[in-house]
N, C-alpha and C positions, 0 to 999 in steps of 0.2 A: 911681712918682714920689714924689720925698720921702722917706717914709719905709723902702720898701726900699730903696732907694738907700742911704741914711745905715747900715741895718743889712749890708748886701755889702759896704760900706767897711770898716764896723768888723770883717767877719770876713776881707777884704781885707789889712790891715794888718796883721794877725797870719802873713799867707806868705810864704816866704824869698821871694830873687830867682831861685829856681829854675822858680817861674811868671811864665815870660815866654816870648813876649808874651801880653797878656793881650786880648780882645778882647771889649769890651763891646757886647751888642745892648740898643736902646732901642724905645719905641715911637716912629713916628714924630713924635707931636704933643705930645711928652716934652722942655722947655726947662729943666726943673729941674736934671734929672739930671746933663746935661752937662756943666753947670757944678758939680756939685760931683766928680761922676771926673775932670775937666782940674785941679781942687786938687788930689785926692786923688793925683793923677796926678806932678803936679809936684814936690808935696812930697814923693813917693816918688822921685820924681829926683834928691832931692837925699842920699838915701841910697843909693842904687843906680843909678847913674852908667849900667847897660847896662839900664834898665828900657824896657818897650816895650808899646804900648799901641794899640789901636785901638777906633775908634767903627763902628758899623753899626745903621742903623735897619729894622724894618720895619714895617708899619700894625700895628695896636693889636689883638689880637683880642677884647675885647669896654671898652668904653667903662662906665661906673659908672651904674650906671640903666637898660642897653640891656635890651631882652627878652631872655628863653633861647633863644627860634626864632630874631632875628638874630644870637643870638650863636657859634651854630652859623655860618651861613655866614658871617660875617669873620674867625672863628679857621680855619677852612678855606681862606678866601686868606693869609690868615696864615703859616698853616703850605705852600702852593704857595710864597709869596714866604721862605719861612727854608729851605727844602729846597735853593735855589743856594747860600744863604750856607752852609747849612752845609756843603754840599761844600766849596762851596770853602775853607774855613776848616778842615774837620776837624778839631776840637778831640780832646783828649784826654784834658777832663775837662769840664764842663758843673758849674758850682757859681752854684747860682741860690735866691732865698728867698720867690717867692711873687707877683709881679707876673705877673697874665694875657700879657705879653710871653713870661714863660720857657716857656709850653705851646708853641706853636706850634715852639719852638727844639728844647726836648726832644723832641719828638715827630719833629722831622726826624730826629733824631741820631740816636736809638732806631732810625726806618726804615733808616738807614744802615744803621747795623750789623745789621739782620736782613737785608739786602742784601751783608752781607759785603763793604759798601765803607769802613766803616770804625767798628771802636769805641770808642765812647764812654764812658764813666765820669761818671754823673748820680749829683751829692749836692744835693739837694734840702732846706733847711732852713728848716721852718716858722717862721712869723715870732713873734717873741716875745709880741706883743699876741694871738696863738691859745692860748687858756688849755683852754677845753674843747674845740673842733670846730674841723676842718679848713678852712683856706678852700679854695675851690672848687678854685683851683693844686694845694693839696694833694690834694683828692677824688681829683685825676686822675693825678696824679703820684707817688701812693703808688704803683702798679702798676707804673710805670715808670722809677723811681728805681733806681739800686743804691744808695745809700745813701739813708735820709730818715731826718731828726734833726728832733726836738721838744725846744722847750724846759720841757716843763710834765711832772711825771709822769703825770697825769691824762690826757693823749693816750697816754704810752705804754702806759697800761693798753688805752687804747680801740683803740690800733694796734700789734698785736704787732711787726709787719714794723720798726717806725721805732726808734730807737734817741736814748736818752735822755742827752743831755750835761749834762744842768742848762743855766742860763741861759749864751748862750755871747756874745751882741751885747750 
């Protein structure tokens, strides 16, 4: 909310129109965000005339303050209610930076494709305010990325796996 949001734009804006259509999942009690990818949305319309865009919500898998025991089972409904979307959606790339939303999503994907129903392509980019430590998105999502970019060198010392752009948002 907010803040990654503002940062997926800014690394949104920098892709041809060769990602299309693009298909945004939100959490569902997420009113910020919407409104700023219906801008970001439009005034990319007005550059790319065949751009194509969709919304999808699903519950929130853990809320800002929730305990670690609840936060186990609503990212586990979470991740039941992202496993139709992502069928049905089968993406072909998953580019996400950090909002507890993108686990549930990635994690369907990833099942996908060890189901040999369909793969995915996870780049996972830490959000810039993560100077030393991972947020928790990241803890989980290093293992399950094919790509994960940090913007600080000081994590890529600490995470060999992740690969160092400099500041990119």
């Amino acid at each position: 909310t907010g803040g990654h949001t503002t940062e997926i734009l800014r690394l949104l804006s920098c892709l041809s129109e060769s990602y299309s259509p693009r298909h945004y999942v939100l959490a569902d009690s997420d009113k910020m965000s919407e409104a700023k990818i219906r801008s970001f949305e439009q005034k990319r319309a007005e550059t790319f005339s065949e751009s194509q865009f969709s919304l999808d919500r699903i519950p929130r898998s853990r809320e800002v303050r929730q305990s670690w025991s609840s936060s186990v089972v609503t990212t586990l409904y979470s991740i039941l209610y992202s496993l139709p979307l992502t069928y049905k959606r089968k993406p072909d790339l998953i580019l996400c930076n950090g909002p507890g939303t993108c686990v549930p999503v990635c994690l369907s994907a990833f099942l996908l494709g060890l189901l040999r129903i369909k793969r995915t392509i996870i780049v996972y980019v830490e959000s810039i305010c993560r100077v030393e430590t991972l947020s928790l998105s990241g803890k989980i999502l290093y293992y399950f990325s094919d790509y994960f970019i940090v913007q600080w060198p000081d994590l890529k010392k600490k995470y060999p796996k992740s690969v160092y752009l400099g500041r990119i948002v």
